[in-house]
N, C-alpha and C positions, 0 to 999 in steps of 0.2 A: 548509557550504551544501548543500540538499539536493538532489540532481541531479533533473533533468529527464527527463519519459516519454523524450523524445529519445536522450537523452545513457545511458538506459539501453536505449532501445531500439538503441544502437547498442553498448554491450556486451554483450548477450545475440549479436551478432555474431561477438562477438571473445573467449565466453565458452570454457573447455577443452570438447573434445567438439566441436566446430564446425570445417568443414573451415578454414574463416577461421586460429582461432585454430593451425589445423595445420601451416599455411603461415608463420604469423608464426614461430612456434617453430621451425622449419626455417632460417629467415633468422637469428636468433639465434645459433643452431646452427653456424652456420654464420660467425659473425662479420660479419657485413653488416649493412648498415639500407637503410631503404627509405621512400618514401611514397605511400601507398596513400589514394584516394579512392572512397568506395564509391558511385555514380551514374555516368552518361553520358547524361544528359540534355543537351537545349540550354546550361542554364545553366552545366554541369561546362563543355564542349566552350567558349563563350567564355570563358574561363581557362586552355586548353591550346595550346599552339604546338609544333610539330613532333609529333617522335613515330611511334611504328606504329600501323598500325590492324591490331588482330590477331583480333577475334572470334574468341576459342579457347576451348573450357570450360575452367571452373576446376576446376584442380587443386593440391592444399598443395604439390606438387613438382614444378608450372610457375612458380608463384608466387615460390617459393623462386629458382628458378633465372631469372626474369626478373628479382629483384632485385638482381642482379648488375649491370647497367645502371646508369647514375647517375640515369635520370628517373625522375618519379612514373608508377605504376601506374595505371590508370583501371577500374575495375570495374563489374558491370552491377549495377543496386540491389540482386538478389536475392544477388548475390553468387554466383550461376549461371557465368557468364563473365568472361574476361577481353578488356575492350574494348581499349584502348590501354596501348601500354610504351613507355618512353623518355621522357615525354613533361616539357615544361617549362612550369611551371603560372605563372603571369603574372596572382595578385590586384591587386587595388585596393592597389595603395602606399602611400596617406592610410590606410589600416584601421589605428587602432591595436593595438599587441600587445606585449606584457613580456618575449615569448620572445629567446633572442640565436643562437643557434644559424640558419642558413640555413634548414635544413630544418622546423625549429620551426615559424621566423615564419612560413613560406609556408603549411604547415600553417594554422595559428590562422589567419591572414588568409582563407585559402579559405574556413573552415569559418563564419568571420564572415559572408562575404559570400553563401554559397550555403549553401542547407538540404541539406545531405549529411554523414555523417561522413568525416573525414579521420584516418588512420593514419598516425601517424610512429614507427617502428625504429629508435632511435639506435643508431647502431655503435659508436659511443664506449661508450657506458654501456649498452648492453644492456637499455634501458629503452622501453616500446611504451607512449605518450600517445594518449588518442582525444580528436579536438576535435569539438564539436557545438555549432553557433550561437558564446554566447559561453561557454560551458562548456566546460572540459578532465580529462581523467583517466588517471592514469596508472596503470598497471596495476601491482598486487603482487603479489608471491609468492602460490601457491597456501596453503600453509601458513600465511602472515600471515593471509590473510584466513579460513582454515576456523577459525583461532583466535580473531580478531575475532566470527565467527559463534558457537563456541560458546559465548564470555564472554556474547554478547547475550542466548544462549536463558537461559544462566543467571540472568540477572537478570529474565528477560522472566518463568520461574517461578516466580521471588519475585513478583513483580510479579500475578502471575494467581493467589496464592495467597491475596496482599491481596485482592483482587475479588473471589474466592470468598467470603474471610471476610465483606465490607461488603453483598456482594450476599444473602448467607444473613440476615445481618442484617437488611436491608432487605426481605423476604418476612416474616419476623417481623414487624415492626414495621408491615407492612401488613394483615397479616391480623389485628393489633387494633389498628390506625385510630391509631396512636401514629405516623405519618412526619411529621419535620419538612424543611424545604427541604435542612437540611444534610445530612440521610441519601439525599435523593436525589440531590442533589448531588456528596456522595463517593463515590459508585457511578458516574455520571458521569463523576467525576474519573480513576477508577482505568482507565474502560472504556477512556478515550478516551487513558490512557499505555500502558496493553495495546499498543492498537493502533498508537501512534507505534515503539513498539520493535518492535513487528512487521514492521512498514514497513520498520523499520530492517536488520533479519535479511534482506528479501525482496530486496534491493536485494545483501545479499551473497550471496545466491542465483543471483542473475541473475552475477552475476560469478565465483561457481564454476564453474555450468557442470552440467555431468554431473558433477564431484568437492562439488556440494553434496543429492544426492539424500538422503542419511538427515538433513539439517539441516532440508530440507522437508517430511522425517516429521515430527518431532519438532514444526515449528513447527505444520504443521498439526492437531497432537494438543492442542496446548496453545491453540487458539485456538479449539478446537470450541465454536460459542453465543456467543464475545464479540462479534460482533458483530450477533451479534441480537441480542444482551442489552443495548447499550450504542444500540442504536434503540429497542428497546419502552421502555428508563427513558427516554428524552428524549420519546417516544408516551404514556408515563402523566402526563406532570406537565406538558408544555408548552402554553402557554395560545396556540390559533390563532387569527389574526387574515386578514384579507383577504390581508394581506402579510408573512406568518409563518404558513408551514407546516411541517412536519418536515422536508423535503430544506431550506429553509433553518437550523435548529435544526442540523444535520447539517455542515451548509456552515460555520458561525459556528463550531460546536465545534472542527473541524478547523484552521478559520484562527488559533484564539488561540496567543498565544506561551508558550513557556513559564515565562514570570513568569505571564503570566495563567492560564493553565490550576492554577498552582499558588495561585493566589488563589479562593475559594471563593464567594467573590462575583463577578468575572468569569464564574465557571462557569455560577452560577446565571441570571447575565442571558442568557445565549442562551437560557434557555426562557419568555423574556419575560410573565414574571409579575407580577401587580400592581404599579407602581411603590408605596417603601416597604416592600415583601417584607421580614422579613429571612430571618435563617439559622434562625433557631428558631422561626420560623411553622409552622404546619401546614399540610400537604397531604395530599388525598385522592387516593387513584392511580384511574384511570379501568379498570386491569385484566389492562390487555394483556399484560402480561411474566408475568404469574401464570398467563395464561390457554395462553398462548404453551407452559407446560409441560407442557399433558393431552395426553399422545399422543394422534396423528391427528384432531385439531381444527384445523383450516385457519382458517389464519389472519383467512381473509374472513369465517368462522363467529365467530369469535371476534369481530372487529371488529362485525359485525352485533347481538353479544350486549352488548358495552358499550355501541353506539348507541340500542339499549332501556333499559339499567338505568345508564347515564351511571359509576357508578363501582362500585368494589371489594366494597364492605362490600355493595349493594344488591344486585349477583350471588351472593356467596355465600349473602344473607336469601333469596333468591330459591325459591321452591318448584320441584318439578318441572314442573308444567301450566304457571307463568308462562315456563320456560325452553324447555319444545316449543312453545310459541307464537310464540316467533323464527323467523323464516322460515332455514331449511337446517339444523339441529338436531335434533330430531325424537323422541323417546322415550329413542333409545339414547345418545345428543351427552347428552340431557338428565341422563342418570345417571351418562353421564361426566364433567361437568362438575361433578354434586354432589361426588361421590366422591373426586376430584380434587382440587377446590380442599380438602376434608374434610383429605383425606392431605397435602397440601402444608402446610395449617395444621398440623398436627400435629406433621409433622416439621419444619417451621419452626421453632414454640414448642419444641418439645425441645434442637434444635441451639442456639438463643438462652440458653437458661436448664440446660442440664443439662453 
């Protein structure tokens, strides 16, 4: 299941490098457990009975040594202070929860009932679970998870090596008026598993911490343009309607599952095209993604230039004087844009055929 902004905004908390996660690993260390709620809001406080009120700054080696107590810790959201210690947290009893452990259940049931994370240390097992809403996670080893990361980037390079090859293809086959739905569609397809296994990487990012900085090189390297590239092919070929624009095109892509993403017809229907369409119909691209690759041509230029000439093939017939006649453009856009799309066919048609 795939975790929630939440549920990772609350491990980018408890990520290495964080005094948070400094403090846990002290308690560890140290063979204790503990349970840690990160607010003090009204709603945390009606769930707390006894306890100290300590407003003390946070420090990983007050923290440590406060959990030496047997109550839960009460923290300020920013994770700045520490509000209350000792303290005995009193959820909703009817909250269902799977956990058996004391310290689990109260855990899960808090985190159920109040929008806060909650941190539980098991001293038994050595094990630090973070609940948010109805989602849990338990933390792994640093090493498990840099290795999780780097199998991902592995495959994420296959993967982006495909989309290079379909999307090279796909310039080809645009620049002599031969696209069928299924060529733009498996450009689509590839763009938008790029970007799932990206997601994928980002999420173990957030959970290394400062020990995943060179995996955020890496992923950042290999994702440069996919994702502009996987909006202009949905921008060249989808048909807009009153109620079908591209953030929805965007929206529908993301939401399919992965049976459907991997059917080529599903793919196709989020660009809501002719009922009937099939896969070996032709399409004409309106430009954008071609256009999108003449250095420093802004994109509003660009948009402006297909709103006069509606598609591909009519831009590049296009003379100079019909092209400075687009409002923002202007002599110099104008030769750039010849030249440009010139060299892009060129080296299109080469890479396709040679």
């Amino acid at each position: 299941m795939r975790r929630s902004e939440a549920l990772l905004e609350a491990l980018r908390m408890v990520a290495p490098g964080t005094p948070l996660r400094d403090g846990i690993d002290r308690i560890l260390q140290a063979n204790k457990g503990a349970l840690i709620v990160v607010g003090d809001g009204p709603e945390v406080l009606s769930v707390c009975s006894g306890g100290f009120l300590l407003d003390a700054e946070f420090t990983p080696q007050r923290l440590s040594e406060l959990a030496k107590m047997d109550g839960a810790l009460i923290l300020a959201a920013d994770v700045a202070r520490v509000a209350r210690g000792n303290v005995h947290l009193v959820p909703d009893p009817n909250i269902p929860t799977a956990e058996t452990g004391t310290r689990h259940r109260t855990a899960e049931r808090v985190a159920r009932q109040i929008d806060v994370p909650v941190i539980s240390v098991s001293e038994a097992m050595s094990v630090v679970t973070i609940y948010r809403d109805d989602q849990k996670y338990t933390l792994e080893p640093i090493p498990r998870v840099l290795a999780k990361a780097n199998q991902a980037l592995q495959t994420l390079e296959r993967y982006k090596d495909r989309l290079d090859a379909v999307s090279g293809s796909l310039s080809a086959l645009e620049v002599e008026d031969l696209v069928t739905v299924r060529d733009a569609v498996t450009v689509l397809q590839r763009a938008e598993m790029v970007r799932r296994i990206s997601d994928e990487i980002e999420e173990y990012i957030i959970e290394l911490g400062s020990e995943g900085r060179l995996v955020l090189l890496q992923l950042e390297e290999l994702m440069g343009g996919v994702e502009d590239d996987r909006r202009l092919v949905a921008k060249d070929y989808f048909v807009a309607s009153v109620d079908w624009e591209l953030e929805e095109v965007m929206k529908r892509l993301a939401q399919l599952t992965t049976d459907e993403l991997l059917d080529l017809k599903e793919v196709a229907a989020v660009l809501h095209l002719p009922q009937g369409t099939g896969l070996d119909w032709s399409l004409q691209p309106h430009g954008y993604r071609l256009l999108h690759k003449i250095p420093r041509l802004p994109e509003i230029v660009a948009d402006r230039v297909v709103a006069r000439f509606h598609n591909l093939q009519k831009i590049m017939r296009a003379s100079m004087k019909d092209l400075d006649d687009v409002e923002g453009v202007g002599e110099t856009r104008a030769r750039a844009i010849k030249e440009g799309l010139s060299r892009l066919a060129e080296t299109s048609i080469l890479d396709r055929y040679v």
